[in-house]
N, C-alpha and C positions, 0 to 999 in steps of 0.2 A: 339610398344606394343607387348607384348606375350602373346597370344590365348594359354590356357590350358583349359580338358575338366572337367564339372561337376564334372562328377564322382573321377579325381586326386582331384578334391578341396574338396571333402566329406570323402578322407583318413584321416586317423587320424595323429596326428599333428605329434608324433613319427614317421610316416614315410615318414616326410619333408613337409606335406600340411598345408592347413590352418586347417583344422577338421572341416571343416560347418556340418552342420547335413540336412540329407533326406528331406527337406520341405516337400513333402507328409507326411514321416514316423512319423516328427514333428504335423502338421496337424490332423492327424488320432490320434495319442495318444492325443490331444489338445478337439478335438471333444468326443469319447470316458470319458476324463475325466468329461465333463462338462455333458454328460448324464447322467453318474454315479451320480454328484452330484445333479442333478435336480430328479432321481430315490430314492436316497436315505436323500435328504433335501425337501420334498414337501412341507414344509410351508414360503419356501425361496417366494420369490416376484415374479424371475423371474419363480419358480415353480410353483406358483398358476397362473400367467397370460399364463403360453404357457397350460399346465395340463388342465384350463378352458377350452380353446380354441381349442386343437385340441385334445384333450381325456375324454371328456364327459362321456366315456361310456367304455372306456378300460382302460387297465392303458400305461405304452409307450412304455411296451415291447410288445404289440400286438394291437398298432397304427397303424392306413394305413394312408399315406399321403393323403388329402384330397385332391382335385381337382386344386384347385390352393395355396398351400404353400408358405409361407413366406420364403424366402432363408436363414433363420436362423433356420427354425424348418425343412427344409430338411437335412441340415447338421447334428442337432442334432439327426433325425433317421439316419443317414449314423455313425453315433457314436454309436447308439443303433444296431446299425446291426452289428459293429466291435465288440462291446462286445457278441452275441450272439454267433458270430463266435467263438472267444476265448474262452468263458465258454461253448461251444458245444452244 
C-alpha cells in the first residue's frame, strides 16, 4: 500500500490527484449556508423550532449560546460567526 499525504489528495485533479475538497473548508461553507437560510426563511419549520428555542429575544445574529446547546444549534452559531466574519 502507498501512504500519500492529505494535502496531495486535496490538489486538483489536473495536477494528477484525486481533487477531494478541505472537509473543514467544506463544513464551514455547509454550516454558514444553512444559517443563512434559517436567517433569511423564518417561517421554515426548522426556523420556528430552533428561533423559538434559543432566540426569544434576539434574533441569531446577536444570540449567545446558552449554557448547555444542542450540538446542532452550536454549529449553526459557528455558521453565523463565519458569515459575520465575511460581511465584516
Amino acid at each position: 500500500m502507498c501512504w500519500i499525504t492529505w494535502e496531495k489528495l486535496t490538489l486538483p485533479k489536473e495536477q494528477g490527484s484525486l481533487g477531494f475538497r478541505e472537509i473543514e473548508s467544506f463544513n464551514d461553507a455547509f454550516l454558514a449556508k444553512l444559517t443563512w437560510r434559517i436567517m433569511n426563511n423564518p417561517t421554515s419549520l426548522i426556523s420556528r423550532v430552533l428561533l423559538v428555542k434559543y432566540c426569544q429575544h434576539n434574533s441569531i445574529m446577536e444570540a449567545h449560546p446558552p449554557s448547555n446547546p444542542s450540538h446542532g444549534w452550536r454549529e449553526i452559531l459557528a455558521g453565523r460567526d463565519i458569515i459575520k466574519k465575511e460581511l465584516g
